[in-house]
Backbone bond lengths (Angstrom), bond angles and torsions (degrees), N, CA, C in turn:
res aa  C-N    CA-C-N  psi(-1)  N-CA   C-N-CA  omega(-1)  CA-C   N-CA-C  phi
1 X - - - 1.471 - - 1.534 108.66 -
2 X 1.152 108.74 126.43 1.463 121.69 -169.27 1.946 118.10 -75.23
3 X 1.171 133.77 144.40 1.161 116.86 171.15 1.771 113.34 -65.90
4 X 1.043 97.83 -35.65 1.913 92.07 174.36 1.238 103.53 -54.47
5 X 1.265 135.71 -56.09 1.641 133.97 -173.47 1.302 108.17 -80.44
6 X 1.066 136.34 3.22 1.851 132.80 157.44 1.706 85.23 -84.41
7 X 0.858 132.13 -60.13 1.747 142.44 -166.80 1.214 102.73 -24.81
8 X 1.588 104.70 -71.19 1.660 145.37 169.30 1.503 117.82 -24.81
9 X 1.290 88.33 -48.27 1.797 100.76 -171.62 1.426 91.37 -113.05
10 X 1.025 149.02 -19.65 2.317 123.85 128.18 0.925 122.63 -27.17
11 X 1.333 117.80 -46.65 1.253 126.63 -170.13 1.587 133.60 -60.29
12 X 1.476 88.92 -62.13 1.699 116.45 156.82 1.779 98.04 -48.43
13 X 1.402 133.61 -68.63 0.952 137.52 -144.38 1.996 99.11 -79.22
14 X 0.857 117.03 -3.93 1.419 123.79 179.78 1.628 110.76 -100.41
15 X 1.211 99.95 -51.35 2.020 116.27 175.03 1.681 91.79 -47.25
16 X 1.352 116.66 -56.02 1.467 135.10 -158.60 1.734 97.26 -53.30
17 X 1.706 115.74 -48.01 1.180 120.82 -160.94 1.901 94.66 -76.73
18 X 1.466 127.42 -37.12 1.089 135.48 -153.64 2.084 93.30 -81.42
19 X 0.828 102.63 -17.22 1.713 97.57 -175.24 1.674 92.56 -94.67
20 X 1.569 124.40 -41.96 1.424 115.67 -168.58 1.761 95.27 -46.87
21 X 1.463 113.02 -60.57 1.079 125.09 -171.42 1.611 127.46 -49.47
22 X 1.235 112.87 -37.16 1.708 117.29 153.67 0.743 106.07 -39.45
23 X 2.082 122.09 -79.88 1.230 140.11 -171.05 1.591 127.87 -13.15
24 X 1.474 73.59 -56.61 1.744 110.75 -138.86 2.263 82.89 -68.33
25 X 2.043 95.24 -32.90 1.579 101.46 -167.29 1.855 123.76 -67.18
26 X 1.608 80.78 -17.27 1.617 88.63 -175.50 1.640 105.18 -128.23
27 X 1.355 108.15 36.92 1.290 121.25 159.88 1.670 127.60 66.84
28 X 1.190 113.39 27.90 1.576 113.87 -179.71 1.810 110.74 -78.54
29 X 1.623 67.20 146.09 2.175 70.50 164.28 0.837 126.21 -71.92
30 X 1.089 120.13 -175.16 1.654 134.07 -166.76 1.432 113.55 -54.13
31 X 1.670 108.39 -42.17 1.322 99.85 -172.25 1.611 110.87 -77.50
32 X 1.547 96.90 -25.59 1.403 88.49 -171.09 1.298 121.76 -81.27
33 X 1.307 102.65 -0.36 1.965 107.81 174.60 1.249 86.20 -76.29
34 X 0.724 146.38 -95.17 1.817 163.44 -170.14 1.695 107.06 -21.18
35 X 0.935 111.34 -4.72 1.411 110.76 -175.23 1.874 89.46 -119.38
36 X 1.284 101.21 -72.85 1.484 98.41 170.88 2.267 119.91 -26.99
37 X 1.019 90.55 -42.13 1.783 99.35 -179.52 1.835 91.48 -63.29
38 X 1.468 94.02 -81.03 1.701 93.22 -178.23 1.290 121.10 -24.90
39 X 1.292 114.55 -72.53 1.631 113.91 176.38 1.659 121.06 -29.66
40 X 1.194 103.34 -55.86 1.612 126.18 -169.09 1.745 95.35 -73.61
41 X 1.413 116.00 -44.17 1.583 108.62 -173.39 1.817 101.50 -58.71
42 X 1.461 126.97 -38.56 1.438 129.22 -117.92 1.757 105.85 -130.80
43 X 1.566 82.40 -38.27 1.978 106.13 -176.12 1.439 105.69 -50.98
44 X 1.152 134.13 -25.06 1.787 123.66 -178.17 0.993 102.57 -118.11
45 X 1.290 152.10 -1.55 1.179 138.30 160.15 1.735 113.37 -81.46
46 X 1.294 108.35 -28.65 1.423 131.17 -164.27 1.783 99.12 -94.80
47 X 1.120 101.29 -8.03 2.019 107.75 173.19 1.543 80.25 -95.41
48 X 1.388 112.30 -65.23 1.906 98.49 -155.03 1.788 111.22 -62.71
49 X 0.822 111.96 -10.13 1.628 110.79 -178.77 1.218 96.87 -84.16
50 X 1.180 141.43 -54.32 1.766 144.94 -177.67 1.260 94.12 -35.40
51 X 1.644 109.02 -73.64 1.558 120.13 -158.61 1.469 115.10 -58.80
52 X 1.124 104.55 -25.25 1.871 110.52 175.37 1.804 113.51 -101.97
53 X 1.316 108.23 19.40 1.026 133.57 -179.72 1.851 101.95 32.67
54 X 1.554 125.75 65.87 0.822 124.64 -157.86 2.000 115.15 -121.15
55 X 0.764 98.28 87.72 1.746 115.06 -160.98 1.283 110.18 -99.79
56 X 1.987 113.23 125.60 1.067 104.85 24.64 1.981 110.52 -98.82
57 X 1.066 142.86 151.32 1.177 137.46 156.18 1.534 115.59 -9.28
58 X 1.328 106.55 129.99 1.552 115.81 -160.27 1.285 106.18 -41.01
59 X 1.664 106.98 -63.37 1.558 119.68 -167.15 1.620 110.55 -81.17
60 X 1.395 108.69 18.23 1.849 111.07 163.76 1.025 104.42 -105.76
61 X 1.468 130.06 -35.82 1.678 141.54 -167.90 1.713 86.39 -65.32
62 X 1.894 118.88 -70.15 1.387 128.53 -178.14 1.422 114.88 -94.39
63 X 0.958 125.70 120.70 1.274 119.23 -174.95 1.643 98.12 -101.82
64 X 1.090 136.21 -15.38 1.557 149.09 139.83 1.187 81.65 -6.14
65 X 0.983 146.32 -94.93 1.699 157.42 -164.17 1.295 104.57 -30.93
66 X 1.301 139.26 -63.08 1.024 131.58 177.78 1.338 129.22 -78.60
67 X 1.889 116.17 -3.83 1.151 89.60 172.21 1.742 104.94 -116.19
68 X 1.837 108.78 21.82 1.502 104.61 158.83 1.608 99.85 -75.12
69 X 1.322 121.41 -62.52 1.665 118.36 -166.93 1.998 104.80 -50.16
70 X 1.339 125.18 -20.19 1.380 111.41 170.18 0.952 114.68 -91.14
71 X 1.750 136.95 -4.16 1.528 142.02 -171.02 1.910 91.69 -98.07
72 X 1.557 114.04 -39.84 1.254 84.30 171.06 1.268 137.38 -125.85
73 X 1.631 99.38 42.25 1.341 114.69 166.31 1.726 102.83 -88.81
74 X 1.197 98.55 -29.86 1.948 89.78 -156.28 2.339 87.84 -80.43
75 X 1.188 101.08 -11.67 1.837 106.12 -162.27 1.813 73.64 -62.55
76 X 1.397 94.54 -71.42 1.794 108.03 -174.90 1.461 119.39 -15.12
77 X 1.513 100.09 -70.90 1.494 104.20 -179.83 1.733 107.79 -49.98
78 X 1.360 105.14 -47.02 1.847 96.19 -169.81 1.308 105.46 -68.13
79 X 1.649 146.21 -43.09 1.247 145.76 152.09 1.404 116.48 -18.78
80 X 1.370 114.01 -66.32 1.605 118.00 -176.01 1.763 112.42 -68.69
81 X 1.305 82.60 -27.80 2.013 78.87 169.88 1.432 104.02 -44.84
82 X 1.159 115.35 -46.07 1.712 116.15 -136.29 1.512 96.27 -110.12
83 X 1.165 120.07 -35.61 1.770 138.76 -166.47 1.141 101.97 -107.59
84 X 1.312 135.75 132.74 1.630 136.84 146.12 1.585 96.62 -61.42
85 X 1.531 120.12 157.49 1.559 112.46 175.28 2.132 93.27 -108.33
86 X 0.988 100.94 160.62 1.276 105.92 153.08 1.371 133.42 -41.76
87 X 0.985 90.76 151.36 2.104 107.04 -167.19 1.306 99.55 -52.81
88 X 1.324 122.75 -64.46 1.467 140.16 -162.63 1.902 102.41 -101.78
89 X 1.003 98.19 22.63 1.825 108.81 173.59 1.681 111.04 -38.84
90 X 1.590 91.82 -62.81 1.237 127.68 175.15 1.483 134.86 -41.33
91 X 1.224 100.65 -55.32 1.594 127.64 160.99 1.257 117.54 -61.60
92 X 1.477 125.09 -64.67 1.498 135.21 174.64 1.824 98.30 -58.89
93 X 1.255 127.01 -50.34 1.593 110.13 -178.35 1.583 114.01 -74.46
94 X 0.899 134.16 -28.29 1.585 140.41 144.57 1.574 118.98 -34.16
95 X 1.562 118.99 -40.18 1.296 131.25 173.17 1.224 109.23 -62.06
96 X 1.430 131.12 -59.98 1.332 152.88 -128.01 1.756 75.68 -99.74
97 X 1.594 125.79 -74.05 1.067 105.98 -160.06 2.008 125.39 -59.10
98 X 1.613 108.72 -22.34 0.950 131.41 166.38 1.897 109.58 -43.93
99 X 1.165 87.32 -59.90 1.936 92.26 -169.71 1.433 105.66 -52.96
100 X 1.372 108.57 -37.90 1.822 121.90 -153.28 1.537 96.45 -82.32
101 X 1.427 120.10 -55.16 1.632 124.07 -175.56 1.461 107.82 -68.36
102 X 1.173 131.23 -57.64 1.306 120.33 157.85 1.329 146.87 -12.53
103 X 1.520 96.89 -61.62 1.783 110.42 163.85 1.722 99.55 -76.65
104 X 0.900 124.85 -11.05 1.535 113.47 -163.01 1.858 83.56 -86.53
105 X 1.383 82.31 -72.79 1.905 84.47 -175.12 1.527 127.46 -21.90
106 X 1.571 109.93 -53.25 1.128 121.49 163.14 1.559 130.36 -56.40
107 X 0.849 112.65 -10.37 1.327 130.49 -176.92 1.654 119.50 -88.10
108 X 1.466 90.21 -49.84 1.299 102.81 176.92 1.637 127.87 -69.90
109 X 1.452 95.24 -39.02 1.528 134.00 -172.48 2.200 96.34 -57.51
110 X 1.787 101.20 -57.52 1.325 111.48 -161.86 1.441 84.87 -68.52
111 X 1.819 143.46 -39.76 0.865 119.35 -164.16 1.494 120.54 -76.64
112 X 1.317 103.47 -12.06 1.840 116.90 179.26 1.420 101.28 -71.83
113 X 1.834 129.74 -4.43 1.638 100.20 172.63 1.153 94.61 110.57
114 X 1.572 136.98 -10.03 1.902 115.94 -164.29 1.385 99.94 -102.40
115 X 1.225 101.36 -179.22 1.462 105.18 179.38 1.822 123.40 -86.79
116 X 0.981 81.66 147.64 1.637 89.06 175.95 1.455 123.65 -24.61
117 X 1.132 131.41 -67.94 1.754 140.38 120.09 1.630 98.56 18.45
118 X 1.194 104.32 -93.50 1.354 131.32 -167.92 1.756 100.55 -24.50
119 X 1.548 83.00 -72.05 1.535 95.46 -164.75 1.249 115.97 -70.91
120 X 1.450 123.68 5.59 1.581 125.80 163.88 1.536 103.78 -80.10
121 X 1.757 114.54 -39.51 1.140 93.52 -172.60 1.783 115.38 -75.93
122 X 1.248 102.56 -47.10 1.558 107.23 163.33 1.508 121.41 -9.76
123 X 1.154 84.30 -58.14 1.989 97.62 -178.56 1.441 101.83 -82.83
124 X 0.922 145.59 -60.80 1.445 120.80 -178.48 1.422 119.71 -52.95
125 X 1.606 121.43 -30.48 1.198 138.48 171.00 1.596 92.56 -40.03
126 X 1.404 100.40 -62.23 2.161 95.37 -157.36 1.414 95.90 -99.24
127 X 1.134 122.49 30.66 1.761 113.74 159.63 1.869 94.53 -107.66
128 X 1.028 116.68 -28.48 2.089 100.24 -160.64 1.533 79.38 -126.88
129 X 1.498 160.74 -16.64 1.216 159.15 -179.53 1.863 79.39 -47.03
130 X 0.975 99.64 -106.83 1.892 109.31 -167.90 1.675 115.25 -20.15
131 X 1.474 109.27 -63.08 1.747 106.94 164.20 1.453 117.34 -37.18
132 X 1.370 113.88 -39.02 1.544 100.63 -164.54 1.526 118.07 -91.44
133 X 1.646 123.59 -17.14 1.274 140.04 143.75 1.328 130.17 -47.16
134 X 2.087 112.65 -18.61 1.215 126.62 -173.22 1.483 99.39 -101.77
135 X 1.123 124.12 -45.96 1.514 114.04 148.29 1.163 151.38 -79.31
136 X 1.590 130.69 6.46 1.121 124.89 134.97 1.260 119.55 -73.69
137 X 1.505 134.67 -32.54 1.918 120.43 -173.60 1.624 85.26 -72.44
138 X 1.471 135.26 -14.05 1.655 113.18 -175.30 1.331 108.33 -113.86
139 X 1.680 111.47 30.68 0.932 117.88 166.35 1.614 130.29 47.85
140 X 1.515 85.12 50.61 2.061 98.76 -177.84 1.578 95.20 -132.63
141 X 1.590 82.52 169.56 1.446 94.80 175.76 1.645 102.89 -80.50
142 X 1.281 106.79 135.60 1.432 131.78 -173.82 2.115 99.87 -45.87
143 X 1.308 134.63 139.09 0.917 132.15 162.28 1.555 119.44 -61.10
144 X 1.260 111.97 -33.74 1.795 114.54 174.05 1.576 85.95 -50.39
145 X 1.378 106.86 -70.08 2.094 103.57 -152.11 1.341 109.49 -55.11
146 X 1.451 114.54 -30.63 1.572 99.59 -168.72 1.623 151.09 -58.05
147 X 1.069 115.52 138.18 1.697 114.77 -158.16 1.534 105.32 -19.15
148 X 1.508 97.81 95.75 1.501 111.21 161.67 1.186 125.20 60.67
149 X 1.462 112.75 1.05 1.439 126.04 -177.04 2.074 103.60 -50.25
150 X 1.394 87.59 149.97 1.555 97.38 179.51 1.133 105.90 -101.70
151 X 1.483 118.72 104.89 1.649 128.23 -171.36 1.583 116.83 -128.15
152 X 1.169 84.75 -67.43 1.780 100.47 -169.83 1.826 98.83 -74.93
153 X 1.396 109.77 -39.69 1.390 115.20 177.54 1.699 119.62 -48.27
154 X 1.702 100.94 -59.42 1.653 113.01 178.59 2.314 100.32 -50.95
155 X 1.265 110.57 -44.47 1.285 119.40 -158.65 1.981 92.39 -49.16
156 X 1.892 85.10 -71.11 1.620 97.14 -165.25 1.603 104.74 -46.02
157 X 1.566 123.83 -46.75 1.866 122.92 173.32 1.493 92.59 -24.93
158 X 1.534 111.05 -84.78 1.151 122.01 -131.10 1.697 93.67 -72.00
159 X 1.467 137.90 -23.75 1.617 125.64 152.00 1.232 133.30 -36.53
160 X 1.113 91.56 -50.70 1.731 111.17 176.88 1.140 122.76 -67.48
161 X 1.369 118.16 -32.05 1.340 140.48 168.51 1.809 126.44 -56.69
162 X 1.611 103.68 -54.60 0.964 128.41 148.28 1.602 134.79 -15.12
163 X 1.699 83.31 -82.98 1.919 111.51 169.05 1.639 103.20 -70.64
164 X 0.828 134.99 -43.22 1.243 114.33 -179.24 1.908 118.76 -74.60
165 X 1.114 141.06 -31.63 1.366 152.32 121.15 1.528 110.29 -11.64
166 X 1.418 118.96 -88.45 1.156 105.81 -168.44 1.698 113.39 -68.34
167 X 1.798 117.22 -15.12 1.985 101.42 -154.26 1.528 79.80 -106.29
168 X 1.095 128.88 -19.35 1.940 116.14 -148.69 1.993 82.29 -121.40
169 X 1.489 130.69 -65.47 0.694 97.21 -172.05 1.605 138.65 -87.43
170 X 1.588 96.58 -0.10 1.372 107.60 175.85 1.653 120.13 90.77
171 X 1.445 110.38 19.10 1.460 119.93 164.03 1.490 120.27 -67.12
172 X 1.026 121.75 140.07 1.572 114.78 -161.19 1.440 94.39 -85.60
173 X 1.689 117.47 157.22 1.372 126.15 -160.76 1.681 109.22 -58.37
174 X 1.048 123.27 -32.65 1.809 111.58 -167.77 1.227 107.66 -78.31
175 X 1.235 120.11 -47.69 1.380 115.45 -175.47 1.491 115.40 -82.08
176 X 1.345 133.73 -17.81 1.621 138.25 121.48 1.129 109.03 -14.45
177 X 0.932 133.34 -81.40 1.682 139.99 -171.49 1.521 120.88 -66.30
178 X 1.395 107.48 -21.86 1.561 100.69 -178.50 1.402 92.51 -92.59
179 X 1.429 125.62 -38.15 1.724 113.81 168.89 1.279 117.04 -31.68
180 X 2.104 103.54 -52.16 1.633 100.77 -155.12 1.663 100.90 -83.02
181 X 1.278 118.55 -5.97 1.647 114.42 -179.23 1.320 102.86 -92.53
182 X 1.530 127.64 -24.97 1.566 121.42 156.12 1.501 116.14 -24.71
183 X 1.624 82.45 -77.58 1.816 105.68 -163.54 1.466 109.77 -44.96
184 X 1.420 119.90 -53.37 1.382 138.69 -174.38 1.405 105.92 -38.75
185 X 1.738 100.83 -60.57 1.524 120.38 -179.90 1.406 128.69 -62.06
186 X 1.417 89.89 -33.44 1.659 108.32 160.46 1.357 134.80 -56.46
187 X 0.938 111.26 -53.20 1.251 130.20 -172.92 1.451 110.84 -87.51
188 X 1.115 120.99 -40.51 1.755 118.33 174.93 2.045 101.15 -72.23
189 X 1.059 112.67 -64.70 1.611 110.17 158.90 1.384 135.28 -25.37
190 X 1.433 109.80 -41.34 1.347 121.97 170.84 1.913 128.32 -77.14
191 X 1.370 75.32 -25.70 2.112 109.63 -167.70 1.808 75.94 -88.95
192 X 1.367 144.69 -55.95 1.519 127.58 -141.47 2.021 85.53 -88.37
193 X 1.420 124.18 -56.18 0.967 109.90 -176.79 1.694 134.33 -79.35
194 X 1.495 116.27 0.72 1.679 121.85 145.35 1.583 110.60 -96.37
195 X 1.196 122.92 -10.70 1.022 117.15 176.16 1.598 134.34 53.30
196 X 1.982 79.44 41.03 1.488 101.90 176.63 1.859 103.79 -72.45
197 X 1.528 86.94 153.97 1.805 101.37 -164.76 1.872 99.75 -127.99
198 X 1.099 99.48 145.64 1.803 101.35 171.74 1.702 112.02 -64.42
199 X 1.378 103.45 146.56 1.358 87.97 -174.71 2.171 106.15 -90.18
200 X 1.503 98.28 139.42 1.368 88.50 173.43 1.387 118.93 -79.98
201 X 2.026 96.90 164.31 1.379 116.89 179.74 1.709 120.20 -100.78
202 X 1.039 99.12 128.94 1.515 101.47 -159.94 1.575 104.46 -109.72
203 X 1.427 146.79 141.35 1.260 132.79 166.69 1.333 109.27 -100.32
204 X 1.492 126.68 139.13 1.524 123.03 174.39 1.740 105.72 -41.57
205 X 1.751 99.58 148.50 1.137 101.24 150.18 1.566 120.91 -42.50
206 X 1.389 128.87 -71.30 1.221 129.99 -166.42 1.831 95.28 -122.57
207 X 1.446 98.19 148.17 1.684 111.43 -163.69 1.569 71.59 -127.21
């Protein structure tokens, strides 16, 4: 078992904890936490396999996948019984799963044959694909859209980062990837606790 695929199945298992925690904020039942985790564990990886027409679907090929995101959705719920989680719980486990699916996506994507391009978008696809499905069924504004938040930006860095390391400079794939899930992690972590913001675009009154 590879460290990228322990990564993989963190990953899932972190997204999983970040939807209990929506859920859990605007009060659904049981089933609907549990559905909310799934979605959020599965939803961007399960867009980029469609689009690369890549069969069978990750978490049908492994179902490992689905039963890390249900081992730590149900851990979650019994934790929060007992524990309040942190303010920014939410945010920081959203980060973490962001960095991990990202490089994963990309990874997978460059090995399917597409182009470089491609596989940046791929990977951002399955790093914020799942977040943004976890906030519309909980009825929020999506974390990609929010005021200027640095999301989709930190993701695509840390892709690019990645592919260029392992294809141009010739770093071998794991330690490629734990760089580009650094940066990812870095940078969205760093952006939630200074609470650096994108700068907006404004058009003149008159052009």
């Amino acid at each position: 078992m590879s460290v990228l695929y322990i990564l993989s199945l963190i990953g899932v298992a972190v997204f999983a904890i970040s939807g209990v925690l929506a859920a859990g904020r605007k009060g659904f039942d049981f089933f609907g936490v549990i559905v909310i985790a799934q979605v959020t564990a599965i939803g961007g990886g399960t867009i980029r396999d469609i689009l690369l027409d890549r069969h069978p679907v990750f978490w049908i090929g492994d179902t490992n996948y689905l039963y890390s995101a249900t081992a730590a959705a149900l851990a979650t719920l019994l934790f929060v019984r007992y524990h309040r989680p942190p303010v920014k719980a939410l945010l920081y486990a959203d980060a973490l799963g962001l960095a991990l699916f990202t490089i994963s996506g990309t990874r997978i994507s460059d090995g399917f044959g597409v182009s470089p391009v491609v596989a940046v978008m791929m990977g951002c696809i399955t790093g914020v694909a799942g977040g943004v499905l976890r906030d519309i069924l909980s009825a929020e504004i999506p974390m990609l859209l929010r005021d200027r938040e640095i999301y989709a930006t930190a993701a695509i860095l840390g892709a690019v980062l990645y592919l260029f390391l392992f294809k141009v400079i010739g770093i071998e794939e794991t330690p490629a990837a734990l760089i580009g899930m650094a940066t990812v992690a870095g940078i969205r972590g760093l952006s939630i606790w200074w609470k650096w913001r994108i700068p907006l675009f404004h058009l003149p009154e008159r052009l």
